[in-house]
C-alpha positions as CSV (number, residue, x, y, z in Angstrom):
1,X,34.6,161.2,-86.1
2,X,37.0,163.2,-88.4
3,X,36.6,166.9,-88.3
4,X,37.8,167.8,-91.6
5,X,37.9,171.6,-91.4
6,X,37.3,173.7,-94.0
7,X,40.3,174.2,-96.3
8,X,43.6,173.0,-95.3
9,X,47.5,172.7,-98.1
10,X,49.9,169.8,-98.0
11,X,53.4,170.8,-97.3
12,X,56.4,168.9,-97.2
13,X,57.5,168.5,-93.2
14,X,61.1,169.8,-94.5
15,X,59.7,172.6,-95.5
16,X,57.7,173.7,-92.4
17,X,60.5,172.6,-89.8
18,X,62.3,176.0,-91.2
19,X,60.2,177.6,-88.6
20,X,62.0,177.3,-85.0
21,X,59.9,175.7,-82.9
22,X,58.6,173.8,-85.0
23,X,58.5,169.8,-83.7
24,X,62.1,167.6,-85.1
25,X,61.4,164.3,-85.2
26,X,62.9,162.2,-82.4
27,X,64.6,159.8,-84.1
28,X,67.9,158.5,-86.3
29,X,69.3,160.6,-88.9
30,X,68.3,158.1,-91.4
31,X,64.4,158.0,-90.7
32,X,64.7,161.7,-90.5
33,X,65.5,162.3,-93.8
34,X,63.1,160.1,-94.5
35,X,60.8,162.1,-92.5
36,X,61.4,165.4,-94.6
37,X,59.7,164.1,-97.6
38,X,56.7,163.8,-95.4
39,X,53.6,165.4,-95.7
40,X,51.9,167.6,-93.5
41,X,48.6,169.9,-93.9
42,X,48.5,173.3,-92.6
43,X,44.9,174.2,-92.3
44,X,42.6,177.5,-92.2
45,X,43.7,178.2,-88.5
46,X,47.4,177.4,-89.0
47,X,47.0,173.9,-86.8
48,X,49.4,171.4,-88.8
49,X,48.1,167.5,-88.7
50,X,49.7,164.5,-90.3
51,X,46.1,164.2,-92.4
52,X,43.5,166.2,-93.7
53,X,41.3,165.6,-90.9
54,X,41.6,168.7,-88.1
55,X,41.5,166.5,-85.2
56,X,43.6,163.6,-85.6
57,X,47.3,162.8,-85.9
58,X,48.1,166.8,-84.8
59,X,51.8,167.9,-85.3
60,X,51.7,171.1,-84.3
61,X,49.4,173.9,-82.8
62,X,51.2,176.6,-84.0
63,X,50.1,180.2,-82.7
64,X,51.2,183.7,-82.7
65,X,52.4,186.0,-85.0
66,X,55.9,184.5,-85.6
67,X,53.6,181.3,-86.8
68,X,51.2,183.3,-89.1
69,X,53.4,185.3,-91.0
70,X,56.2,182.5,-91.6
71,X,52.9,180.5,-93.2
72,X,51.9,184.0,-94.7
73,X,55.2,185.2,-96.0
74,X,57.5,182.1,-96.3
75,X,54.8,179.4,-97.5
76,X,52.6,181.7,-99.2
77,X,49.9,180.0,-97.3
78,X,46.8,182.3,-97.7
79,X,43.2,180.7,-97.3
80,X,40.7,181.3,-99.8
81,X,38.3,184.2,-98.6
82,X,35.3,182.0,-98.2
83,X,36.7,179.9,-95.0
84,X,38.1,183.3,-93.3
85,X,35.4,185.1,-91.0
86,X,36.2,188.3,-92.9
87,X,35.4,185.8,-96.2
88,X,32.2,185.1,-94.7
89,X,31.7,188.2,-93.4
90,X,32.1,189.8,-96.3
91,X,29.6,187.7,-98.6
92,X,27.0,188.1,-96.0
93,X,27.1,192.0,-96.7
């Protein structure tokens, strides 16, 4: 069954393959290209997928700091307060 998460933001795969390290399609120049226009979901925990659902079709399981603050800073990928645990934290209070 699809896990859809809780909040997750199409990107174009172009745009996330700035990151190094982040998976190049293995394949001919021309379907690469092709491959840039792609989209690709980051979601609330920075896991990339080729859907919305969390658990299917995963690109990449981007972790660390270098991960969260290219999302952060060069996306401007920033997760509504009420999927966060400081979001929920927060609201409880």
């Amino acid at each position: 069954m699809a896990d859809i998460g809780k909040y997750c933001k199409a990107y174009y795969a172009n745009d996330l393959r700035k990151f190094p390290g982040f998976p190049r399609p293995a394949v001919d120049e021309a379907t690469a290209n092709a491959a840039d226009d792609a989209v690709l979901f980051v979601h609330e925990d920075l896991l990339v997928t080729a859907g919305i659902a969390r658990n299917e079709e995963i690109v990449f399981r981007g972790s660390g700091a270098d991960w969260e603050k290219f999302c952060r800073e060069e996306l401007g990928f920033e997760p509504p307060a009420w999927c966060t645990q400081e979001g929920v934290a927060a609201a409880q209070q």
